[in-house]
N, C-alpha and C positions, 0 to 999 in steps of 0.2 A: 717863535719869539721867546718862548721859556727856557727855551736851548741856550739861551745867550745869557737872560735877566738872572736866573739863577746859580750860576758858577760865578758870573759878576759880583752878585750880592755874593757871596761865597767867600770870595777871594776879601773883598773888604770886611766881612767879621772875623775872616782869621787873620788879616791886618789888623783890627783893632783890637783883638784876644792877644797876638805877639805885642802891642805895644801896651795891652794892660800888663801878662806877664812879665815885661821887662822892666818896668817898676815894682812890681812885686818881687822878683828876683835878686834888688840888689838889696832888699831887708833882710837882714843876716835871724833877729830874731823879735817875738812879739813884743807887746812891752811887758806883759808879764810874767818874760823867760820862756814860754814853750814854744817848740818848733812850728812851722809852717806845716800845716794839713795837706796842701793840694804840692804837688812838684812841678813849677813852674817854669823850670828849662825842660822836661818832658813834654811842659803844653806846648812848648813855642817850635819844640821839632815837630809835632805832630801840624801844629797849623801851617809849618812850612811845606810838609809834604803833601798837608789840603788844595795851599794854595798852588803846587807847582802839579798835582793831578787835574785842580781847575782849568790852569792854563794848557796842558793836557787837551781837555775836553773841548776846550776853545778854538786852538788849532782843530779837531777834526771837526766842526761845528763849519769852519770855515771851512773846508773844503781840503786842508795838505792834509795828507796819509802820514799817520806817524806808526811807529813799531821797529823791530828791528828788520823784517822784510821790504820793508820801505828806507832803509839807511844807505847811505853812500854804499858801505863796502859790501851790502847783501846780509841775508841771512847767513852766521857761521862767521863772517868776514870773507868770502870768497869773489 
């Protein structure tokens, strides 16, 4: 059951990390002139790639075989 609860819970804190970053991102600058500390279109690629190894983990949790020897055209494309 953890196999499911936890890439679940997973996928929704880097949804809601992408949509804190995405208001933090269109602030150009602080109000007392210095730049922004954290790089917030950084965070929001990395929580995409969280959330799309989640869904990853999801599919084989469920049973379909993912990788490239399990793809339509085969390992190589042959």
């Amino acid at each position: 059951m953890a196999a499911w609860i936890f890439p679940v819970l997973a996928i929704l804190l880097f949804g809601a990390l992408i949509v804190l970053a995405n208001t933090k991102l269109g602030k150009r600058e602080r109000k007392d002139g210095r730049p922004h500390q954290l790089p917030w279109g950084l965070i929001m690629v990395f929580c995409v790639l969280g959330i799309f190894i989640a869904v990853v983990h999801l599919f084989n949790v469920a049973g379909f075989e993912t990788g490239p020897e399990h793809s339509f055209f085969g390992r190589f494309g042959r």
